[in-house]
KOLVEXVO-448040 format. One record per residue: x, y, z of N, C-alpha, C, O, CB in turn; residue number from 0. Coordinates in pm, whole numbers, plus 50000, padded with zeros to 5 digits. Glycine has a CB too. Layout:
N
+-------+-------+-------+-------+-------+-------+-------+-------+-------+-------+-------+-------+-------+-------+-------+-----+
|   nc1 |   nc2 |   nc3 |  cac1 |  cac2 |  cac3 |   cc1 |   cc2 |   cc3 |   oc1 |   oc2 |   oc3 |  cbc1 |  cbc2 |  cbc3 | seq |
+-------+-------+-------+-------+-------+-------+-------+-------+-------+-------+-------+-------+-------+-------+-------+-----+
|     X |     Y |     Z |     X |     Y |     Z |     X |     Y |     Z |     X |     Y |     Z |     X |     Y |     Z | NUM |
...
+-------+-------+-------+-------+-------+-------+-------+-------+-------+-------+-------+-------+-------+-------+-------+-----+
***
This chain:
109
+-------+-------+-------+-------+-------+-------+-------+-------+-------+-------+-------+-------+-------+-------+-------+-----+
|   nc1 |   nc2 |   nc3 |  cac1 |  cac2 |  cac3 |   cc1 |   cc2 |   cc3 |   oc1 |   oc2 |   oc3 |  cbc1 |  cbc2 |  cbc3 | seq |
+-------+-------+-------+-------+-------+-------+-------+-------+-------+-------+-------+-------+-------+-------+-------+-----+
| 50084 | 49882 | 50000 | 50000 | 50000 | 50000 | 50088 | 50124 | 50000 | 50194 | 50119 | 50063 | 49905 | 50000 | 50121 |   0 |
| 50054 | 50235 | 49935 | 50119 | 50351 | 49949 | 49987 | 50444 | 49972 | 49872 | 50426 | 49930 | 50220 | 50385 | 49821 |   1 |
| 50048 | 50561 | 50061 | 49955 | 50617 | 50155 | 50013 | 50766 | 50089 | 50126 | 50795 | 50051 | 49975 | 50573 | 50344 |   2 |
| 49920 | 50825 | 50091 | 49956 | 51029 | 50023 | 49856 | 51103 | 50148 | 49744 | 51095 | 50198 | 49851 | 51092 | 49782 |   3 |
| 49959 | 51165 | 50156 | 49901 | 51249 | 50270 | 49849 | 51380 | 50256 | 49885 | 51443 | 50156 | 49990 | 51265 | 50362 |   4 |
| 49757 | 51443 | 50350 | 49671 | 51545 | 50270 | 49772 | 51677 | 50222 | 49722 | 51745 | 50132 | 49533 | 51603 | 50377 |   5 |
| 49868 | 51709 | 50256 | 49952 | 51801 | 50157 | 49989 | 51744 | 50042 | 49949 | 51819 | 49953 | 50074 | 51849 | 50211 |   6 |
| 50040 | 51661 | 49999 | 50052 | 51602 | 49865 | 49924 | 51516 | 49812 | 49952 | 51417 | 49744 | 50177 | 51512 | 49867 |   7 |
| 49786 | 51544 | 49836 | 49679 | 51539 | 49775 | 49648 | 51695 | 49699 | 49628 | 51719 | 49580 | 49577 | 51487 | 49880 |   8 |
| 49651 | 51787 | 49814 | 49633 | 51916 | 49795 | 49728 | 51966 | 49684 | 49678 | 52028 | 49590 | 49650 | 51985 | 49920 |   9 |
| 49882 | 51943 | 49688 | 49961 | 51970 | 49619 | 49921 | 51925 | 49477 | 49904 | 52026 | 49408 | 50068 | 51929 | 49670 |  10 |
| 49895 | 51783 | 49391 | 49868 | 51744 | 49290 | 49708 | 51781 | 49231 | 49659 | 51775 | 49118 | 49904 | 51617 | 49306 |  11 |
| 49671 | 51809 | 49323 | 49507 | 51864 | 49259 | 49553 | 51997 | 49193 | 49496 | 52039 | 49092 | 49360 | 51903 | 49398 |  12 |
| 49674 | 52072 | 49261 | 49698 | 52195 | 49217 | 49741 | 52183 | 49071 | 49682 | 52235 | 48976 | 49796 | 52263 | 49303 |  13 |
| 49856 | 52106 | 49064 | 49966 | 52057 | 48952 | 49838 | 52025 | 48836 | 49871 | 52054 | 48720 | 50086 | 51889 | 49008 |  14 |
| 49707 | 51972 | 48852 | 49662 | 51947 | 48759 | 49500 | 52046 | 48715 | 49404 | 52033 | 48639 | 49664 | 51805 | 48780 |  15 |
| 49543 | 52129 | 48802 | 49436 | 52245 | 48786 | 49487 | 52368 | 48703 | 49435 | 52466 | 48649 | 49393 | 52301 | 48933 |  16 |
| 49597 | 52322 | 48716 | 49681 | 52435 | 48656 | 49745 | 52414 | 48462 | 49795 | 52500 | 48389 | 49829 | 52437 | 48779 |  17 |
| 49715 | 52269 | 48436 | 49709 | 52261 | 48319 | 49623 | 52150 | 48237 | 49678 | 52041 | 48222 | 49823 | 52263 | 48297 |  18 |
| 49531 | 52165 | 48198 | 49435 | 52110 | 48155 | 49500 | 51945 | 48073 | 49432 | 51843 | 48082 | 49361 | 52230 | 48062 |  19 |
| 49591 | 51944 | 48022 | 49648 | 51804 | 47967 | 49629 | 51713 | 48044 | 49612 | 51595 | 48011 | 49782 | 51794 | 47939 |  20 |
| 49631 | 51773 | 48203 | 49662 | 51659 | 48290 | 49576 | 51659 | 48412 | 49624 | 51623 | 48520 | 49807 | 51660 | 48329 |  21 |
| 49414 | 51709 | 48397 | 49322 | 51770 | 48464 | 49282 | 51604 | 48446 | 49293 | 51538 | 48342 | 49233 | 51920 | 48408 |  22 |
| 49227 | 51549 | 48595 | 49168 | 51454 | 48634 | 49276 | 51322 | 48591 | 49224 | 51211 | 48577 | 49023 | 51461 | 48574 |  23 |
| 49404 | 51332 | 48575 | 49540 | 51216 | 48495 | 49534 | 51157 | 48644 | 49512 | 51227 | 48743 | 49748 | 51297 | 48421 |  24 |
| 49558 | 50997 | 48646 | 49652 | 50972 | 48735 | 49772 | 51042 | 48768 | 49804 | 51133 | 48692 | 49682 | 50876 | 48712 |  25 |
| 49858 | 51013 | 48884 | 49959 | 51052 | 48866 | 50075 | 50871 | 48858 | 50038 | 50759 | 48893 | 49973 | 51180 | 48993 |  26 |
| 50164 | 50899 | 48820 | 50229 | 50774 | 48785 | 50372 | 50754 | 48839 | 50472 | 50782 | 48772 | 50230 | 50764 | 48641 |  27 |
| 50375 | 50699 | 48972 | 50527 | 50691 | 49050 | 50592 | 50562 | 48999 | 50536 | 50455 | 48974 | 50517 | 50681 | 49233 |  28 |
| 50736 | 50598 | 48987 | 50847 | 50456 | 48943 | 50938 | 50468 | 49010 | 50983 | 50576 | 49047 | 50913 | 50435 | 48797 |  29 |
| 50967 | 50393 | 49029 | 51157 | 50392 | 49100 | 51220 | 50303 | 48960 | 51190 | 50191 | 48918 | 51193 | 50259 | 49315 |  30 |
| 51307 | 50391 | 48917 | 51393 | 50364 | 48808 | 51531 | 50380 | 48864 | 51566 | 50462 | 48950 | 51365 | 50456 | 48686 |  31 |
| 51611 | 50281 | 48797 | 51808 | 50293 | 48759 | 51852 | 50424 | 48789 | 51780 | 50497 | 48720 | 51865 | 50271 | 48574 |  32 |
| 51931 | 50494 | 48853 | 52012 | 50559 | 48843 | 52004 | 50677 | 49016 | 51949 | 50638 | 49119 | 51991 | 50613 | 48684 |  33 |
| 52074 | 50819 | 49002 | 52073 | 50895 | 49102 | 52195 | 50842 | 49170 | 52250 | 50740 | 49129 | 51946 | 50895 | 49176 |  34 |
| 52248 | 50927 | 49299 | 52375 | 50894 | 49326 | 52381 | 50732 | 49461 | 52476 | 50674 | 49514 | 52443 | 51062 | 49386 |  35 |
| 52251 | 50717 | 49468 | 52232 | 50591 | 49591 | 52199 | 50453 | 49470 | 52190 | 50337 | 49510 | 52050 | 50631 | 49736 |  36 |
| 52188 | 50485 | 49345 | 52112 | 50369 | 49275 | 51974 | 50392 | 49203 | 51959 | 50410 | 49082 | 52085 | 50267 | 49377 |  37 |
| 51872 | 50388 | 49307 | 51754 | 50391 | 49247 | 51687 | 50574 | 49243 | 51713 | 50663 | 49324 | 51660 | 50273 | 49339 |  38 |
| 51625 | 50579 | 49159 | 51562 | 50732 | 49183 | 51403 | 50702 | 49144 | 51365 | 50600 | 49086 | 51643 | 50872 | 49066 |  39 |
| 51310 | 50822 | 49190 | 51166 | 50833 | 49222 | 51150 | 50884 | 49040 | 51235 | 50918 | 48958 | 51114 | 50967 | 49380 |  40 |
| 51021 | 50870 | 49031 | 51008 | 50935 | 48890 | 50844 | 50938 | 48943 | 50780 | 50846 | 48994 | 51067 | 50831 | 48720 |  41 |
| 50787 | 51116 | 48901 | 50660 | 51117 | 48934 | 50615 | 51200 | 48733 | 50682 | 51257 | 48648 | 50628 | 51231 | 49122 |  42 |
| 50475 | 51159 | 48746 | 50463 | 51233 | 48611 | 50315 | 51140 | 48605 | 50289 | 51020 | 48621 | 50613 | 51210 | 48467 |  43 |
| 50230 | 51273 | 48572 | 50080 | 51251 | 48517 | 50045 | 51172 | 48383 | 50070 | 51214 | 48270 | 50021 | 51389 | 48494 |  44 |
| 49981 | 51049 | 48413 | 50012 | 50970 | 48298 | 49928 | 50974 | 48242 | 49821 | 50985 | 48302 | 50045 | 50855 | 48302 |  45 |
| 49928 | 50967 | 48054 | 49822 | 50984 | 47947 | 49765 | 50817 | 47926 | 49643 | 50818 | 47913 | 49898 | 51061 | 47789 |  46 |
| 49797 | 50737 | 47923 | 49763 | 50591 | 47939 | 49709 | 50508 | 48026 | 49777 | 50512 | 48129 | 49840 | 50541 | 47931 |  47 |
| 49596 | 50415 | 48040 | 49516 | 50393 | 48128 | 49621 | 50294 | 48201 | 49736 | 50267 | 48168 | 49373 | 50347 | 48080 |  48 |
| 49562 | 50261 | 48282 | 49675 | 50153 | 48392 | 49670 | 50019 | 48368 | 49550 | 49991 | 48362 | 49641 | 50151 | 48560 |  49 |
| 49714 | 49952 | 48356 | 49709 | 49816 | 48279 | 49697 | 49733 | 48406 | 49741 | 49746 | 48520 | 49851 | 49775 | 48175 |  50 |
| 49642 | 49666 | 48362 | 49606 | 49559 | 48492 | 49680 | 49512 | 48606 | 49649 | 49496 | 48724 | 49580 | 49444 | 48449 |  51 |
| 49809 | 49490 | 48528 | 49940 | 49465 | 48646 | 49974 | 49584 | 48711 | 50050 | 49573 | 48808 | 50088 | 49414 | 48583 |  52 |
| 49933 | 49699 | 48677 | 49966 | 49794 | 48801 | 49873 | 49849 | 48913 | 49754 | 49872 | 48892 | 50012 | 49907 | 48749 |  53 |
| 49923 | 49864 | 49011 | 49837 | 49864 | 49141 | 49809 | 50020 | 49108 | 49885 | 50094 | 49046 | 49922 | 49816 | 49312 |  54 |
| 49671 | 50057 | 49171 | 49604 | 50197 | 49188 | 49549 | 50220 | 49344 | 49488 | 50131 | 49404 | 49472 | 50209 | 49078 |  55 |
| 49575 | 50335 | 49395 | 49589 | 50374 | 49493 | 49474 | 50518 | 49496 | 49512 | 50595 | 49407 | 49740 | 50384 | 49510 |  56 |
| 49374 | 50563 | 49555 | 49310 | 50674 | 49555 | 49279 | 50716 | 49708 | 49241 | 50660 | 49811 | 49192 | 50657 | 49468 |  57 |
| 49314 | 50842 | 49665 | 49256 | 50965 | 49798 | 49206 | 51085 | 49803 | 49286 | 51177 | 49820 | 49340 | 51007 | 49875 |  58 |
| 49079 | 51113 | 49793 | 49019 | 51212 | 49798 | 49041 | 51224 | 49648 | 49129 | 51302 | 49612 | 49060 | 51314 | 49899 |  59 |
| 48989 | 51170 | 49573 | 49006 | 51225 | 49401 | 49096 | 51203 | 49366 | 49094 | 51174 | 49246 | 49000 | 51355 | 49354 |  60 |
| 49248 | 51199 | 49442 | 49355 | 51142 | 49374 | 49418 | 51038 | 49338 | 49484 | 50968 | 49415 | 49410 | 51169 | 49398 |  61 |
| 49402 | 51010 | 49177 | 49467 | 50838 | 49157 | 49636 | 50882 | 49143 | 49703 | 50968 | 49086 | 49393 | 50731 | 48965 |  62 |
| 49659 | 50751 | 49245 | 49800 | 50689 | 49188 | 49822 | 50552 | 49144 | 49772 | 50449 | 49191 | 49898 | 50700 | 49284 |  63 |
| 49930 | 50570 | 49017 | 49911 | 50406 | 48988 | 50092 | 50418 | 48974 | 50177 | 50504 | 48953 | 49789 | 50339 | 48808 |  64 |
| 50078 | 50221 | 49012 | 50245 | 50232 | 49029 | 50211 | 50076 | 48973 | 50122 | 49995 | 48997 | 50345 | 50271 | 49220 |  65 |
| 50343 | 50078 | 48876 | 50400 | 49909 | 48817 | 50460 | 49830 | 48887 | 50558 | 49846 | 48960 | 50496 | 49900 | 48713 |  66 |
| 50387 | 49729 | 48860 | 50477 | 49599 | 49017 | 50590 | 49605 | 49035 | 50652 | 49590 | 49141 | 50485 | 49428 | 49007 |  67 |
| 50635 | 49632 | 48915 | 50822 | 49647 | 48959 | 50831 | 49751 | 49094 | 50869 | 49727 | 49209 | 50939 | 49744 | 48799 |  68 |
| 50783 | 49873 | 49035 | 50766 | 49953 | 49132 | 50743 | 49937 | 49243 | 50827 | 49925 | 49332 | 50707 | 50010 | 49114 |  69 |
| 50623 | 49933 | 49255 | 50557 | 49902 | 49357 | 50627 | 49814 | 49519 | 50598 | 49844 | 49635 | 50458 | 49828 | 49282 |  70 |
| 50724 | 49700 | 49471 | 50815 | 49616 | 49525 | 50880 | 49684 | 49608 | 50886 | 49640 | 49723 | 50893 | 49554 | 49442 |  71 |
| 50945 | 49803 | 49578 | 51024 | 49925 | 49646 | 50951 | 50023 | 49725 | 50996 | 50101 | 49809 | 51092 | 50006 | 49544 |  72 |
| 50821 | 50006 | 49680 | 50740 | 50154 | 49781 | 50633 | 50044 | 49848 | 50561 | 50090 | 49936 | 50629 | 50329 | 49659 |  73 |
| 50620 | 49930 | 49820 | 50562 | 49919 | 49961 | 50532 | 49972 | 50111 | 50633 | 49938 | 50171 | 50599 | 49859 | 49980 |  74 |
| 50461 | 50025 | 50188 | 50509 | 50099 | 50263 | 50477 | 50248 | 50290 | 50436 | 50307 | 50390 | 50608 | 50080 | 50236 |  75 |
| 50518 | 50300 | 50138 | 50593 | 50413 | 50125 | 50443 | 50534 | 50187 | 50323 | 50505 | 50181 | 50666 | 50428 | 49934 |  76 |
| 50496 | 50654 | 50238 | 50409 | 50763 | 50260 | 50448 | 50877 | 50104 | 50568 | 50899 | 50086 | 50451 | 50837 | 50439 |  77 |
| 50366 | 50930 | 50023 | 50424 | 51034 | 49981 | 50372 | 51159 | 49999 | 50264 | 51196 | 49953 | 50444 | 51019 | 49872 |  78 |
| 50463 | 51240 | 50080 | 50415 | 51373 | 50131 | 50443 | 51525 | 50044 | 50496 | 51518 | 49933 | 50485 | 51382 | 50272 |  79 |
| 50417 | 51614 | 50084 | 50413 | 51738 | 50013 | 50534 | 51831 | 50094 | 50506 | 51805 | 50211 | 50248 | 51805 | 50019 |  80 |
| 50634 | 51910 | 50098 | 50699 | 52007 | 50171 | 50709 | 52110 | 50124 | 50738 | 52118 | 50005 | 50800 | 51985 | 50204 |  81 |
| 50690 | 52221 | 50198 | 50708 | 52356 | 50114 | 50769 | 52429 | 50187 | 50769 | 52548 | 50157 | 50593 | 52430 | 50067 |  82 |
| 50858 | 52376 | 50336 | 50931 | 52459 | 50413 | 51060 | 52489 | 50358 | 51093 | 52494 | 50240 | 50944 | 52408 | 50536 |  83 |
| 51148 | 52516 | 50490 | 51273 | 52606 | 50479 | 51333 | 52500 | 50340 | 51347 | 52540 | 50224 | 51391 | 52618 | 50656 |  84 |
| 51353 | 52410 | 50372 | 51451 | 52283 | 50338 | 51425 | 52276 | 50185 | 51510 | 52240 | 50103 | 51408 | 52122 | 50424 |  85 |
| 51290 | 52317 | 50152 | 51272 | 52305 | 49983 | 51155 | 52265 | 49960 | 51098 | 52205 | 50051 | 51363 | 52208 | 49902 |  86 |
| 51081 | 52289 | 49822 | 50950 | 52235 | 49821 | 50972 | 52167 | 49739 | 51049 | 52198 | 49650 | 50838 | 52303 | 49805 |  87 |
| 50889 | 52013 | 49746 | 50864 | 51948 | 49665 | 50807 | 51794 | 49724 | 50814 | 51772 | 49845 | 50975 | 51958 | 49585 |  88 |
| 50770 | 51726 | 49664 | 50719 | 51566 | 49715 | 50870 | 51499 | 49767 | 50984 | 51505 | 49723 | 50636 | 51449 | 49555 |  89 |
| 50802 | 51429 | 49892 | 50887 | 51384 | 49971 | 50841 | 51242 | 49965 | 50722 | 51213 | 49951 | 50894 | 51453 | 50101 |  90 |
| 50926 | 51163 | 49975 | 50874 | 51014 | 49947 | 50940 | 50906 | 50134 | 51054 | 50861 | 50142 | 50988 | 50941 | 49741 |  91 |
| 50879 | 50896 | 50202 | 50903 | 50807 | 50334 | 50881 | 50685 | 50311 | 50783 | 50614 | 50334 | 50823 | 50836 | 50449 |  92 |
| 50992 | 50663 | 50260 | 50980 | 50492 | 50242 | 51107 | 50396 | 50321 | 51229 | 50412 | 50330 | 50993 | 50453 | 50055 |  93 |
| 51021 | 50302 | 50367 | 51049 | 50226 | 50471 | 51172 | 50126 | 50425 | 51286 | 50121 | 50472 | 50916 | 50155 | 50518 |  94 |
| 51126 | 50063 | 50339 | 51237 | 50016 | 50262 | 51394 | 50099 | 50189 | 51471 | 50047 | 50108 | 51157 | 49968 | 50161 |  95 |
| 51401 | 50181 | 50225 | 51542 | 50247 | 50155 | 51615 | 50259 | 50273 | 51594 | 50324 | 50375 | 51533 | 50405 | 50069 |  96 |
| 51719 | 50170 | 50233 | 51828 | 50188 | 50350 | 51942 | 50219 | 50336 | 52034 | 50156 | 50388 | 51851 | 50094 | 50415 |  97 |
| 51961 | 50340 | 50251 | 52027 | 50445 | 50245 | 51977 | 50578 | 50138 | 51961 | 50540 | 50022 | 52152 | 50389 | 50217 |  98 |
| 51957 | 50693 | 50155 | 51929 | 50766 | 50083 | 52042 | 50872 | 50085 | 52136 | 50877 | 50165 | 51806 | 50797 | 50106 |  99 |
| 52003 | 50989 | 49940 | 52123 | 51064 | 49911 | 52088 | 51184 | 49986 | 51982 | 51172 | 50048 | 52158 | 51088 | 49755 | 100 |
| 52156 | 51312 | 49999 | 52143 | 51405 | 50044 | 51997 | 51493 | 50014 | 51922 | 51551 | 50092 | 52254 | 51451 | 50014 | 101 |
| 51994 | 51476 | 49874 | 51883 | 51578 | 49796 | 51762 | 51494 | 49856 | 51677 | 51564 | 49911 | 51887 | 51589 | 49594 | 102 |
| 51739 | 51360 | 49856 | 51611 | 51271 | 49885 | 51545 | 51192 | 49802 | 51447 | 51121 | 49823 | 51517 | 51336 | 49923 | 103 |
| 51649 | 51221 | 49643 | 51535 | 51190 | 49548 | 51635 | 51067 | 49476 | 51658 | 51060 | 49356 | 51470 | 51341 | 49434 | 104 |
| 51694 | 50960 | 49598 | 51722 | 50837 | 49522 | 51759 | 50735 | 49616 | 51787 | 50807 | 49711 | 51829 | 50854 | 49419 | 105 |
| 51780 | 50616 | 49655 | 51799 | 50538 | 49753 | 51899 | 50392 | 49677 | 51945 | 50360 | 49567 | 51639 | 50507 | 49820 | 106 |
| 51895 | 50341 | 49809 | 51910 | 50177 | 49787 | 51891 | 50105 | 49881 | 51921 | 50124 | 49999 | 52029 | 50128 | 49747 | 107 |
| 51825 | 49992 | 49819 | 51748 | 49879 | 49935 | 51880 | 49776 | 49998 | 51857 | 49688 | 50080 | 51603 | 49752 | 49833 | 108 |
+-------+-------+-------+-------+-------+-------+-------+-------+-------+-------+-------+-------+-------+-------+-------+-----+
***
């Protein structure tokens, strides 16, 4: 299960109010190859329906869909919203990464 918490619900309703291409899109999380720990996050509003093998996740209006590959790695995972001192952007709390890089946006299991 992956869990979005109400700032990064609030946050992506914005992201897709703000440009009609991607008004009512899933949004579509991966952990792909690369970043300085190994794996890195990849978020992006997807034009393609979700194919059966990928798990979908909703909250308050917001779909997320993630590919089993994926999914394997965020088990767990919280994805939150930040807009303090430190920087804004989606923050990903996942239980499984047992080591992450400085910036936040790559790990390894």
């Amino acid at each position: 299960m992956i869990m979005l918490t109400d700032k990064a619900v609030k946050e992506i309703k914005r992201l897709q109010e703000g440009d009609v291409a991607t008004l009512g899109k899933p949004l579509r999380v991966q952990v792909i190859g690369g970043g300085c720990s190994g794996m890195s996050y990849k978020l992006g509003f997807d034009n393609e329906n979700a194919s059966e093998l990928d798990k979908t996740f909703e909250k308050d209006g917001v779909s997320l869909i993630i590919d089993n590959k994926s999914f394997l790695f965020l088990t767990g995972t919280e994805l939150d919203f930040s807009d303090g001192l430190n920087g804004k952007g989606f923050v990903f709390n996942n239980p499984n990464a047992k080591r992450t890089c400085g910036c936040g946006s790559s790990f390894s299991t």
